[in-house]
Legacy VTK file of the C-alpha trace (Angstrom):
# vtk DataFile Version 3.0
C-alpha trace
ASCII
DATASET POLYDATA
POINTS 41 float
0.000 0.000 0.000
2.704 2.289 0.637
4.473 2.127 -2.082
1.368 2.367 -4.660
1.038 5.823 -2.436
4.262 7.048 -2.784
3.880 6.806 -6.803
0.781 8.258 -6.664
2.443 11.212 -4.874
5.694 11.565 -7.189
3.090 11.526 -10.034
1.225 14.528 -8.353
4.182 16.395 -7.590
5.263 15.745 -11.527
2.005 17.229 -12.611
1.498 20.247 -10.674
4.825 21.094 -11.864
3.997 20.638 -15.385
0.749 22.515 -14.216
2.695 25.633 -13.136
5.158 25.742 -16.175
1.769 26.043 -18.172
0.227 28.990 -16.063
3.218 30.506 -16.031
3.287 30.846 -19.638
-0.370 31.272 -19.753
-0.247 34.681 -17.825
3.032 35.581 -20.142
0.904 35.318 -22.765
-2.209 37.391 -21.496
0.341 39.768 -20.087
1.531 40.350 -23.901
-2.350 40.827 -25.360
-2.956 43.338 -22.863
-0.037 45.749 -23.253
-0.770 45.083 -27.553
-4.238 45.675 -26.831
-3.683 49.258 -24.318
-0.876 49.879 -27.522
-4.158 50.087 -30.127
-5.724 52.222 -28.224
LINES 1 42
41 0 1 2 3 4 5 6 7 8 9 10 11 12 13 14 15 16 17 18 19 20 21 22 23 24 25 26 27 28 29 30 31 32 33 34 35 36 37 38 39 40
């Protein structure tokens, strides 16, 4: 049982890194629309 747990945890771990990666560049992204989108107007 433990071990089946501890996986289960390194996978978690793996994918809420991948998870903040991909905000991260997410909210570059946004950041660039909005300072092109204040620059048209």
């Amino acid at each position: 049982m433990t071990n089946t747990n501890k996986t289960n945890d390194n996978k978690l771990e793996v994918g809420m890194g991948h998870l903040s990666v991909y905000s991260q560049q997410v909210f570059k992204g946004y950041e660039e629309l909005v300072k092109q989108s204040q620059e048209q107007l």
